[in-house]
FILUM-922163 format. One record per residue (C-alpha): residue in three letters; x, y, z. Coordinates in Angstrom, 2 decimals. Layout:
<atoms>
ALA|X|Y|Z
...
</atoms>
This chain:
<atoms>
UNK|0.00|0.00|0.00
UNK|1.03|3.43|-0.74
UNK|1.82|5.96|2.19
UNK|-0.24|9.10|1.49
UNK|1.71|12.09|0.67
UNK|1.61|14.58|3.66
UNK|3.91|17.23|2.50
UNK|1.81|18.86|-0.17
UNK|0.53|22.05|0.67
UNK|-2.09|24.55|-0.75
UNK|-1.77|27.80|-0.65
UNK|-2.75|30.87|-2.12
UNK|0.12|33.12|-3.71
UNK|-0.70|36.56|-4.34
UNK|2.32|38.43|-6.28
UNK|1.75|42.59|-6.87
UNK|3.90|44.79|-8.73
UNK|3.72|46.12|-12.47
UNK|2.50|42.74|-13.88
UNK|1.22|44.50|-17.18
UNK|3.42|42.45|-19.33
UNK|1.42|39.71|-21.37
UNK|4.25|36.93|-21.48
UNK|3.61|36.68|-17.23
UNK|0.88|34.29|-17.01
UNK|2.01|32.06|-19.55
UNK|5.23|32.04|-18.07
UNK|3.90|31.25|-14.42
UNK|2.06|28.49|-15.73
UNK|5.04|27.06|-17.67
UNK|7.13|26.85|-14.63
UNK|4.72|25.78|-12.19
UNK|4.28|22.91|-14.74
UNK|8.19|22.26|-15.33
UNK|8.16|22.46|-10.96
UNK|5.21|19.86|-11.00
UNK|2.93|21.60|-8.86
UNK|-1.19|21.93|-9.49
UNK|-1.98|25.78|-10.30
UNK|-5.30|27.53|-10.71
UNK|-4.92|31.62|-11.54
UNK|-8.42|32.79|-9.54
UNK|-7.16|36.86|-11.25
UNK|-4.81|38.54|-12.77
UNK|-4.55|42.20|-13.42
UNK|-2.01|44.58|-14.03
UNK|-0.86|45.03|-10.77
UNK|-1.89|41.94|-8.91
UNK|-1.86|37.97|-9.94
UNK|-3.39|35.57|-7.23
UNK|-2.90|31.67|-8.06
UNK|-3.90|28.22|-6.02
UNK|-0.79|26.71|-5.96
UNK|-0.37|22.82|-4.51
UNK|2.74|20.58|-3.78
UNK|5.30|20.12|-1.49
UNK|6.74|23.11|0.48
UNK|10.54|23.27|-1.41
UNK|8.77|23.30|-4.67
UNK|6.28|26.38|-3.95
UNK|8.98|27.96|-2.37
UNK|11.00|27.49|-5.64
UNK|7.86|28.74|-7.63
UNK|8.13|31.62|-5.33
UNK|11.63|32.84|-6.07
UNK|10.91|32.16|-9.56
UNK|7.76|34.89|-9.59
UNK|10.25|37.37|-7.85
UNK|13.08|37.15|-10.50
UNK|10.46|36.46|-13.27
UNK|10.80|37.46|-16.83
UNK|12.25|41.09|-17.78
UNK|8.83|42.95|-18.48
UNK|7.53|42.82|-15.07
UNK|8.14|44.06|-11.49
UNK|7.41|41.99|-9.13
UNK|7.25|44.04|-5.56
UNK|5.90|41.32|-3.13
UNK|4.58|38.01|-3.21
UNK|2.46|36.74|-0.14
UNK|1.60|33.02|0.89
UNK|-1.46|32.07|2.90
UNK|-2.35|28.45|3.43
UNK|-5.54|27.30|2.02
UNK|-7.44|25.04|4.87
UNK|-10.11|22.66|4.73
UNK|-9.91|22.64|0.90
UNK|-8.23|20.21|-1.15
UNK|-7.10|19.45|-4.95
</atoms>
């Protein structure tokens, strides 16, 4: 039998800056991909992207620090993390 996997997380990542630049969401859903974790972008706007991110911990951290250096056309200013409880993918 196979052990469940507890260290996958959900969370919700919020990232703000000047996100204007139309190559970002393709590009966050690329990488979450090549990082294996589950993604769902709830909005996107110009100066805010929110996205249900799951997996474990090291990899949405890595998808973090990705966002932040992301490609050249937008700023990213801050990225918060909030667990998502009680809801699962």
């Amino acid at each position: 039998m196979t052990e469940p996997e507890t260290d996958q997380l959900l969370e919700r990542m919020t990232i703000m800056g000047d996100l204007d630049g139309a190559s970002f969401l393709p590009w966050i859903r690329r990488h979450a991909t090549k990082l294996g974790l589950s993604h769902a972008i709830s909005h996107s706007g110009p100066d805010r992207i929110e996205l249900e991110i799951a997996g474990p911990e090291a990899l949405i951290d890595m998808m973090e620090v990705g966002c932040s250096l992301g490609p050249i056309e937008v700023w990213v200013e801050k990225i918060e993390r909030k667990a998502i409880v009680g809801k699962t993918r």
